[in-house]
Each structure stands twice: as C-alpha cells, then as structure tokens.
N, C-alpha and C positions, 0 to 999 in steps of 0.2 A: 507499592507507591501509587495507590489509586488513589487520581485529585480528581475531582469534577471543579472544570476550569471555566469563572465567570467570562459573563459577555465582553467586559469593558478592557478582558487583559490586552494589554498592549504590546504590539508584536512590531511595534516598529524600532529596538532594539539593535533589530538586524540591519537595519541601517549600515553599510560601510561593512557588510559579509559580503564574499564573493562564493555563488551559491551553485555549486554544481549540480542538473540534475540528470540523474542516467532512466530509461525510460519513459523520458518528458511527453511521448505520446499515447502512454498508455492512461487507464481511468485514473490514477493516484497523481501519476505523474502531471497530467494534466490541472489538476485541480492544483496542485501545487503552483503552477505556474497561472495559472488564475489569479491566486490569492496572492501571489508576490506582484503580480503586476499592477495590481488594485492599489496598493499599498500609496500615500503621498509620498515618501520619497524613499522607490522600490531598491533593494540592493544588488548590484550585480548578478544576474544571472545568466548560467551556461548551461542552454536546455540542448539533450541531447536525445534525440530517437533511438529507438534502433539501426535505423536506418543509417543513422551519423556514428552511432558510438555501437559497436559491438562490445559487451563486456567479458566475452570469451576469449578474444584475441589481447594479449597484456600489453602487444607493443602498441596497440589503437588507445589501449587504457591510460598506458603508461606518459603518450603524447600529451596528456590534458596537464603536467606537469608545470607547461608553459604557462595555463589558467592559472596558477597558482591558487586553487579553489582552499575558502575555509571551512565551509560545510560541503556536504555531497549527501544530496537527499537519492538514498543508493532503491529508485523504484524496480528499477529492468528486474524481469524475471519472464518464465515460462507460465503466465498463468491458466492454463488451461490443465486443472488435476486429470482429468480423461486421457491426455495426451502424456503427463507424466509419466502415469500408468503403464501406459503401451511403451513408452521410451525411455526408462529409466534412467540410461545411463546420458541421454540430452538433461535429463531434468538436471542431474547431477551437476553437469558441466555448465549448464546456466546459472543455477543458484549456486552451486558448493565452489566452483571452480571463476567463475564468472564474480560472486564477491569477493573470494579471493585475492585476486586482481583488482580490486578498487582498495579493497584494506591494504595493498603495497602503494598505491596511488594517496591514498591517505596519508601514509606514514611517509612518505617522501616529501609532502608538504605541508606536514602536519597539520591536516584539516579534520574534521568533526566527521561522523559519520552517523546517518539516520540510516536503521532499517525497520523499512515496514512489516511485520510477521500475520501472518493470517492465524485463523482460530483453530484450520485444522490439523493446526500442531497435538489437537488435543482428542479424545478418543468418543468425546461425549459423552460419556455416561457419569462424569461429573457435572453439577449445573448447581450455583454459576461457577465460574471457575474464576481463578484470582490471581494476582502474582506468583500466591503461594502453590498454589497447583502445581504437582510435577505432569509439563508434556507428556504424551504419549501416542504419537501419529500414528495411525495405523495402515496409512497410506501412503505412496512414494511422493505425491505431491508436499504433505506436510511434514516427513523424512528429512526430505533436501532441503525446505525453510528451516528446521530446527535447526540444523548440523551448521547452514548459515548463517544463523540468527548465534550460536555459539562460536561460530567462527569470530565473528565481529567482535564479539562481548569479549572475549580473551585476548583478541589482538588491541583492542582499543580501549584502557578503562577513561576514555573522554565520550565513549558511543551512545546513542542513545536508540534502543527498540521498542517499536509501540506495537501491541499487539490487536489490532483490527477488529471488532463488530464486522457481520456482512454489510457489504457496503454495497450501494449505488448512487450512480452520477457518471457524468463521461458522456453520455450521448449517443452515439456512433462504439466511441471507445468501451463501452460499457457491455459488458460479455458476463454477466452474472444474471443474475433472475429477472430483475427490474429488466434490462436492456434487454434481454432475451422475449419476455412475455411483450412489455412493447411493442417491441420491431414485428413480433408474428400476430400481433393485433388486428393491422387492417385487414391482414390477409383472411382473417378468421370472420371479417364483418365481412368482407366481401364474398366469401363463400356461405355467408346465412347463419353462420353459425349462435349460437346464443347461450353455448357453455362450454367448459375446457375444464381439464382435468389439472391439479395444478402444486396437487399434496397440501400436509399439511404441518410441516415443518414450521416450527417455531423459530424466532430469531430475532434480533435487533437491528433493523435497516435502519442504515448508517449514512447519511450525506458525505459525499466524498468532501464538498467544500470545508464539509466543517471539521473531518479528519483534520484535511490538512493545516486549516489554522489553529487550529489547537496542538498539534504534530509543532508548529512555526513560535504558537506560543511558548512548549517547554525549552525549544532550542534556544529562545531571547532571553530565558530564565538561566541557561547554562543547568539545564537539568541533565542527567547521566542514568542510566540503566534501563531495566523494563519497565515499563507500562502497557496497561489494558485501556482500552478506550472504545466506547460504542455508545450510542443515543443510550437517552433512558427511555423502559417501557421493554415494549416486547409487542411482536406481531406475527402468525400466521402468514406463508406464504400464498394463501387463500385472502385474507384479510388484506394483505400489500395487492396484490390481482385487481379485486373490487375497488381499492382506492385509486388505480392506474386507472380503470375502467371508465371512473366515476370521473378525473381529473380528464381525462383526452374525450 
C-alpha cells in the first residue's frame, strides 16, 4: 500500500480523537506532538514520557484506561540497536512485551493503534524494498520491532504500521546520524579540525515532522495495515555531513 501523500491532505479529521501518545519525548514522539498542536482545532492529546508512562509495567499501562484514548500513537521503544545488542532480553521486554501491554490497553477501550517500525527489520541486501518484501532482521534491535510490529497486526485488524525511512529531527532528542554528527560539530571546529570520517552509507533522510503528519494523515483516512514511507531521493551519509556543515 504505497501512497505518496499530497501536501494539501487534510488531517484535521481527527478533530474530536482522543490521542494517546506513549514515548511523547522521544524524536517520533515528539514531532508528533508538534504537528497535533499546530493543528486549528488540535484534538485531545495524552502525551506521555517515559518518565510518566512506563510501558513495561501493565498496571501503569492499564491506568490510561480512565483516558479513554481512541488512538494511541504506541512511539516508546529502546532505540538505541548497540544497546539491544548487549541486552537482548531489555530489548525484548521493551518492545515485545512493553507493546503488548498497550494492545490490552487498546482492546479495553477499543482504540486505534499506530506503530512505528524501523527499516532494520530488513537485512539490506534487498533495495528497495516494498510492502511486499519479506523482513529479515539480522539484528536483535530489528528482531524485537518485527515480533512487535506482528504482535499488533494480529491482535488489532483496525492497526495501522508505517515503516520508517532514516529519519531526523528532534533536536536534543535526536540520537541517529543528523543529531549525533551535529551535537559533535563544535567540538570538532574548536579543536581545528577540517575533516571527519563519516562513511558512506546510502539512505533516505526523512524529516521527522513530516513522518508524523503524513503517519496523522492515514489515521484521518481510517487507513489500516503496513506502509513504507520515507522522502524521495536518496543521500550519502557523507552528502547529509556537508549539507549540516554547509546549513550551521
């Protein structure tokens, strides 16, 4: 089900949704909360941190009950794949067990459920790769998104999962390549430097803002299953470097 969705779609549908979001401080989550609050007449939302919402604990989960939430943009996750890695069985319990717990929080108030899936469900040596693509993570970070991305899809046929371009945006929050080479910028001019090593990984840098409203647009359509979504084009993680360089 790949749409390339114009500029003018209109996402104020949602109007009169009560929007739960778990994760609210992470990059996704964030932008989410951006774009709902921009909106002229924004619809309820219930932003929740980590800090506020543990989604490993089901009796913390199970409380939001009271929200009565009809969507639940389900962001929380362990994103750091390095730390997966090392922690298998945390990744597990974040993502596999941790959505879990919102798909009974769903089905108790019969609300919608978005989950975001990352790319590296997939093993890359296909390219590009499409709905029809079968996964194949070779790693325990994209393991544990799959296993939760098919949790949701089984327990919810009202769910809808997008599967992610590399994204950036987030600022602060922003822990992938953009925010990473950024944030180690000044420190690289203030020690003289005048070149960095940076690979040269190909990829679709993906605005988070615009994930999320196009994410805002299928859910106003009442769209259901997977989709792929990332910018069009294609860049060099060398190529994205120079343009950071060139912008700050």
């Amino acid at each position: 089900m790949t749409v390339l969705l114009e500029e003018s779609s209109d996402i104020t549908a949602l109007r009169g949704e009560r929007i739960l979001i778990t994760g609210a401080s992470g990059m996704l989550g964030r932008a989410f909360v951006e774009v709902l609050s921009a909106l002229p007449a924004p619809p309820e939302v219930y932003v929740c941190s980590h800090d506020q919402l543990d989604v490993t604990d089901p009796e913390q989960v199970m409380s939001l009950v009271a929200a009565a939430p009809t969507i639940i943009l389900h962001c929380a996750g362990l994103t750091s794949a390095d730390r997966c890695e090392r922690e298998p069985a945390l990744a597990s319990l974040v993502h596999v067990e941790g959505t879990r717990n919102v798909v009974r929080l769903a089905e108790a108030v019969s609300a919608r459920i978005f989950y975001p899936q990352s790319v590296f469900i997939f093993d890359g040596r296909t390219s590009p790769v499409t709905e029809r693509t079968d996964p194949s993570p070779p790693f325990v970070y994209g393991q544990v998104k799959l296993e939760a991305e098919r949790l949701v899809m089984a327990a919810a046929p009202s769910a809808l999962a997008v599967r992610m371009a590399g994204f950036f945006g987030g600022d602060g929050a922003d822990k992938n390549f953009v925010g990473q080479f950024t944030s180690q910028l000044a420190g690289m001019l203030a020690r003289g430097e005048t070149s960095c090593e940076v690979g040269d990984r190909v990829w679709q840098p993906t605005y988070t803002l615009d994930l999320a409203a196009n994410v805002l647009v299928l859910l106003a359509r009442g769209e259901t299953g997977v989709y792929h979504m990332g910018a069009l084009g294609e860049a060099s993680f060398a190529e994205v470097a120079q343009a950071c360089v060139e912008e700050l």
